[in-house]
C-alpha positions in Angstrom: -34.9 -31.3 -20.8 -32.4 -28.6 -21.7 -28.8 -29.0 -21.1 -26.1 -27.4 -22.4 -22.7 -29.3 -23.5 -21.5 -29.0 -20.3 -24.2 -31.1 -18.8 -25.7 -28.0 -16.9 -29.7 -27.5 -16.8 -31.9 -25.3 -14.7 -33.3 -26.5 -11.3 -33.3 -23.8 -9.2 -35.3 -20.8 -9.3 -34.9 -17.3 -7.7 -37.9 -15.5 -7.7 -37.2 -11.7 -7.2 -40.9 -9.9 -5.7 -39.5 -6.7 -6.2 -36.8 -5.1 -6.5 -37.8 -2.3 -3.3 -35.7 -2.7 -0.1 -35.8 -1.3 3.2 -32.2 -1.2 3.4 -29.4 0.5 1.5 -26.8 -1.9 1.9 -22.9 -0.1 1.7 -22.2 -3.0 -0.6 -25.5 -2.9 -2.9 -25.9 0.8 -3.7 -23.1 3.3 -3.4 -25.1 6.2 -2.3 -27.1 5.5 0.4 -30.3 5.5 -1.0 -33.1 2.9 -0.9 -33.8 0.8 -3.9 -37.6 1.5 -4.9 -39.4 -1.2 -7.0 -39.5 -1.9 -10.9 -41.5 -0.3 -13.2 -44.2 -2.7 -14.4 -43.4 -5.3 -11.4 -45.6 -8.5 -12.1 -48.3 -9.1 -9.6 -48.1 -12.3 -7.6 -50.5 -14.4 -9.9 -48.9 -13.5 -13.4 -44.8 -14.3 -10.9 -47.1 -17.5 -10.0 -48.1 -18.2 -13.1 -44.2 -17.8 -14.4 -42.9 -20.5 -11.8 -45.6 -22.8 -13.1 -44.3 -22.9 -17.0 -40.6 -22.8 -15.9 -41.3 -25.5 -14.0 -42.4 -27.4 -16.7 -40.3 -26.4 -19.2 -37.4 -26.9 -17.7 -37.9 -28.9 -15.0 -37.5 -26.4 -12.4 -38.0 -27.8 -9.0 -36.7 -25.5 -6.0 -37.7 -21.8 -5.7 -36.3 -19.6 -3.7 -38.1 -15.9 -2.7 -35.6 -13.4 -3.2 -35.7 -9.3 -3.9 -34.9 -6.4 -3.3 -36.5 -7.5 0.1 -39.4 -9.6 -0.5 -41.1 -8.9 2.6 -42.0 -5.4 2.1 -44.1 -5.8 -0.8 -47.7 -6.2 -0.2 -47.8 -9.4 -3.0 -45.9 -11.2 -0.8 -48.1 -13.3 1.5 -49.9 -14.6 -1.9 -47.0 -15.4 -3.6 -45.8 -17.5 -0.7 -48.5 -19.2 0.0 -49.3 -20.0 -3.8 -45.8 -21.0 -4.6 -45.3 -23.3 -1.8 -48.9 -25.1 -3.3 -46.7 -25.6 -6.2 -45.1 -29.6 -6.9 -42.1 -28.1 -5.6 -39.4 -30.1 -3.6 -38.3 -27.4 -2.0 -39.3 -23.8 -0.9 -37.0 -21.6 0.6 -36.9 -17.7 1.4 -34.1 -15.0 1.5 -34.8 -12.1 3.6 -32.9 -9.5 5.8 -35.4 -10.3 8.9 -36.4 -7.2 9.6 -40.1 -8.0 9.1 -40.1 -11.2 9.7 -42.1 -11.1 13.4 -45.0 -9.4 11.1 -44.7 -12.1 8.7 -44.6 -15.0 11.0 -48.8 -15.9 10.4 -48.1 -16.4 6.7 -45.4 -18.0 6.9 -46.2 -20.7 9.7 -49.4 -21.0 7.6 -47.5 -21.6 3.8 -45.5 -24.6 5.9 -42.1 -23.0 4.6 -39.2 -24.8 6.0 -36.6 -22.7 5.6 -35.3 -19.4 5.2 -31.9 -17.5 4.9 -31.1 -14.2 6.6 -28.8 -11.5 5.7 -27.2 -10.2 8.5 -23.7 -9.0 8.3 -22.8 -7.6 12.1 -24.2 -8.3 15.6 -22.7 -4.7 16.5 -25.8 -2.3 16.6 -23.9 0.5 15.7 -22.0 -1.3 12.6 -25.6 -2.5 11.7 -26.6 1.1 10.9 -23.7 1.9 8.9 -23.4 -1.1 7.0 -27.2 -1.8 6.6 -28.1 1.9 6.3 -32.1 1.3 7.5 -33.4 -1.2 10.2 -32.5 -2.5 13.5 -30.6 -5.0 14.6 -32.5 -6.1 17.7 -35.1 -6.6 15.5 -34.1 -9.2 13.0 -32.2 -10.7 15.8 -36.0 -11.5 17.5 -37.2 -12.6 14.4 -34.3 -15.5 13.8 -35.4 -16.5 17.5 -38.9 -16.3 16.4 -38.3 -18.3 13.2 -36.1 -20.7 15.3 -39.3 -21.5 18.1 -41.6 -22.2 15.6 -38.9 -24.9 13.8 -37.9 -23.2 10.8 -34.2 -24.2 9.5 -32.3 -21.2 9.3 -28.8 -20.2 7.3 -27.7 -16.6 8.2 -25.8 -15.3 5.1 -22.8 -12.8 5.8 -20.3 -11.0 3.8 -17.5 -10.1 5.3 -15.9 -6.7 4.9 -12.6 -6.1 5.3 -13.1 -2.4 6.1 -16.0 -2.9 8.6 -16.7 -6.3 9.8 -13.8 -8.5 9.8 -13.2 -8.8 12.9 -16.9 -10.3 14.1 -16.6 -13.4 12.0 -15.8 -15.5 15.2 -18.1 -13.7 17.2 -21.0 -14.3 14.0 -19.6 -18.2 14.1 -20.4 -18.7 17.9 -23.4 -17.1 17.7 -24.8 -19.2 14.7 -23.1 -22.6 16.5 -25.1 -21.8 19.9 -28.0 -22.2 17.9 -27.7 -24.6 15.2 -27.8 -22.3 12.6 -25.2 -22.3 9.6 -23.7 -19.4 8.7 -22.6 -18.7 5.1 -19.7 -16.5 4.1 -20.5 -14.8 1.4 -17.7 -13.3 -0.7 -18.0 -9.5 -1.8 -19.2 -9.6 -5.7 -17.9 -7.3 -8.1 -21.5 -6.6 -9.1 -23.0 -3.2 -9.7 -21.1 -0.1 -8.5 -18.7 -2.4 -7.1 -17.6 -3.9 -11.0 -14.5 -1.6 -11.0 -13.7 0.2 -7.9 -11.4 0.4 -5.5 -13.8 -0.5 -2.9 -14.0 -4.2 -4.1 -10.3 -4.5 -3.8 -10.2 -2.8 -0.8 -13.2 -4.8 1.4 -12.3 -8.0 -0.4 -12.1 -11.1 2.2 -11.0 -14.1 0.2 -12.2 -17.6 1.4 -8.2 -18.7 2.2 -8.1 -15.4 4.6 -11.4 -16.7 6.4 -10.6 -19.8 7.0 -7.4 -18.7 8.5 -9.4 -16.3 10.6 -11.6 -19.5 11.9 -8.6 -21.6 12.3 -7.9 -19.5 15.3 -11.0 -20.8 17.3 -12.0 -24.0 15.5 -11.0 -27.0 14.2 -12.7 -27.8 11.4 -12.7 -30.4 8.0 -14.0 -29.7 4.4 -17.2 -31.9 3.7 -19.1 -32.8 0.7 -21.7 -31.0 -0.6 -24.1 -31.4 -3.5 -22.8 -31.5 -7.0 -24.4 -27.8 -7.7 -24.4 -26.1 -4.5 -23.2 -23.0 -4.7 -20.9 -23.0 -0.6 -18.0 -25.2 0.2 -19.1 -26.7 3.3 -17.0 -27.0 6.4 -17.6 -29.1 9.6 -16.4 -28.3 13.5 -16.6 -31.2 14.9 -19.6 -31.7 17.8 -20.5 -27.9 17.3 -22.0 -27.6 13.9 -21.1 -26.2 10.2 -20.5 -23.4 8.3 -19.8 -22.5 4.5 -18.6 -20.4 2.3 -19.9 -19.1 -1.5 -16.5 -18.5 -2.6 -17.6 -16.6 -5.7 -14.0 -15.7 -6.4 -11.9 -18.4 -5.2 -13.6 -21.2 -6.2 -16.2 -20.3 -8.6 -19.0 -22.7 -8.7 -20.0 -21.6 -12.3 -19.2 -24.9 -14.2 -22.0 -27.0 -12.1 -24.6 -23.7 -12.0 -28.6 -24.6 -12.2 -29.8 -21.4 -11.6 -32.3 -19.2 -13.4 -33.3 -15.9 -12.0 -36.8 -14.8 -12.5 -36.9 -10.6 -11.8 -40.1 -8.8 -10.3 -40.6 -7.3 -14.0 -40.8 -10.4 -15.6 -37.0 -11.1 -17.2 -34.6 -14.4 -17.1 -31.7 -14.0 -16.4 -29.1 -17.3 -16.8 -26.6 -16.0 -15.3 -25.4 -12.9 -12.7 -21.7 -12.5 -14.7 -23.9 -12.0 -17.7 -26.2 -8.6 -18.2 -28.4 -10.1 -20.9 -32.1 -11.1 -20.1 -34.9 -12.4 -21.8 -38.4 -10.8 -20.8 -41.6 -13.8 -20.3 -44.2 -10.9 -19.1 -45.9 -11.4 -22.5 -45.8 -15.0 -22.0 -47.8 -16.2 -18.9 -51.0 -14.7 -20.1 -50.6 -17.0 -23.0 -52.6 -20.7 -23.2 -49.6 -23.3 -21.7 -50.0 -25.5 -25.0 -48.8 -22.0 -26.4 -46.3 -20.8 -24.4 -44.5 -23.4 -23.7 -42.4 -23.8 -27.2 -41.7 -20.2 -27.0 -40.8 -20.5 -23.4 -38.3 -23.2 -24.6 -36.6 -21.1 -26.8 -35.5 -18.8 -24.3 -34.4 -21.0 -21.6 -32.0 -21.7 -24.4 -30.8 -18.6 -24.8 -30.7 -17.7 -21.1 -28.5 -21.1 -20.7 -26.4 -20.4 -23.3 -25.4 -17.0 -21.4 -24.3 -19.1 -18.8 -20.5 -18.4 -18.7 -17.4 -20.6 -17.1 -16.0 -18.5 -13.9 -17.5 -15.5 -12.5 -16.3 -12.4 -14.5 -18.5 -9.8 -12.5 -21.4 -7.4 -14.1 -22.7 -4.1 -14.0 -25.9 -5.6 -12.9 -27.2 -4.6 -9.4 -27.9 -7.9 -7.4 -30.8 -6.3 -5.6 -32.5 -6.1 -9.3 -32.4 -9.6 -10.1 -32.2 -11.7 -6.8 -29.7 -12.8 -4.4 
């Protein structure tokens, strides 16, 4: 096992199928335009065959699908069902929804229990300007969809102060009434966002959200596991909710995750630009790979830093 001296290891995987989205996010790229895949993008046996050594190498044991948007590329149904073959104790699957009715064979068929959605507004209209691509109506069918055929679902939102403040209650009701959790997610200095003035000026901290829930619900902070990345809250008799507080409670010091991107780098760590590339390596005999695999799980844990400082890195690239 590899730990570093501050007792953190890798167990969780993201697993980024390509770095292509059908949206353009106001918060993920600046200028409106889509993200188009990687060069060189791994196909889903070689991304397959990459979960399989870091898993044991380092122990991995959860995976999560991540992008860009994983559903729109075509390697997608065989990654899922191949990972979720996999000695894993948990699969799960990020996603903005907007494919997810198309999607729903493959998935019912992979026996996926989970999945997270992005979805930031249940205003049509805000959806288009924040999103920049898709339709609201649309994912909202596909949460119902996912919901009927009893996946767990999490719907992940960042709040904006500029554009979607005020629809945190309304998001909070919406998720109670049907026994989904939302997740705050605070805005990342990430990307174009690293030093600008929009950061500062869309910033919602997790003090100012809970003050904006306090005028609804009562509620009580609850455990949650020792790496978890959300401070969990509960509202009595109606549900949960929780928040990744990347900036007022960083949950760097108890991190286990490792970030696998669809061109075949590690990264250890989102407030850290360096990555180690593994293409070369899953072609490579296991008894063979696996000491040079080693080596860079060390390095990518040693990039690990203490409290989020922010990066230049684009989120879409590497994974959410």
């Amino acid at each position: 096992m590899i730990v570093d001296k501050f007792g953190r290891r890798f167990r969780n995987l993201r697993v980024s199928l390509t770095a292509a989205c059908n949206y353009a996010c106001s918060y993920c790229v600046p200028d409106g335009k889509r993200l188009l895949k990687a060069k060189n993008e791994l196909a889903a046996t070689r991304l397959l065959k990459g979960v399989s050594l870091l898993q044991q190498a380092a122990g991995i044991d959860k995976v999560r699908i991540t992008g860009g948007e994983p559903l729109v590329t075509p390697k997608f149904d065989e990654f899922l069902l191949g990972v979720t073959s996999l000695p894993l104790s948990d699969v799960s699957l990020t996603t903005n929804g907007q494919l997810l009715l198309k999607k729903k064979e493959v998935i019912q068929e992979s026996g996926l229990k989970r999945i997270n959605v992005s979805l930031d507004t249940l205003n049509p209209i805000r959806f288009k300007k924040i999103a920049r691509g898709g339709d609201l109506q649309t994912v909202l069918n596909g949460i119902e969809e996912m919901l009927h055929i009893g996946l767990k679902v999490k719907i992940n939102m960042v709040p904006l102060r500029t554009q979607n403040l005020s629809e945190v209650p309304a998001m909070l009701d919406y998720c109670l009434d049907r026994g989904i959790e939302l997740r705050f997610i605070e805005l990342m200095r990430m990307g174009h966002l690293l030093n600008s003035s929009s950061f500062s000026n869309d910033f919602v901290s997790m003090e100012s959200l809970l003050d904006i829930i306090a005028a609804n619900h009562t509620f009580a902070r609850t455990d949650a596991p020792y790496d978890s990345t959300a401070v969990r809250f509960q509202i009595p008799d109606k549900g949960s909710f929780g928040i990744i507080a990347n900036e007022s409670e960083p949950f760097c010091r108890a991190c286990t995750r490792l970030r696998l991107s669809s061109d075949g780098y590690l990264y250890g760590c989102l407030s850290n630009s360096n990555k180690h590339y593994i293409g070369d390596l899953v072609d490579l005999p296991a008894h063979l790979v696996l000491p040079k695999l080693q080596g860079v799980l060390v390095n990518s844990l040693s990039d690990k830093r203490l409290s989020f400082q922010g990066e230049v890195t684009v989120m879409k690239f590497i994974g959410g």
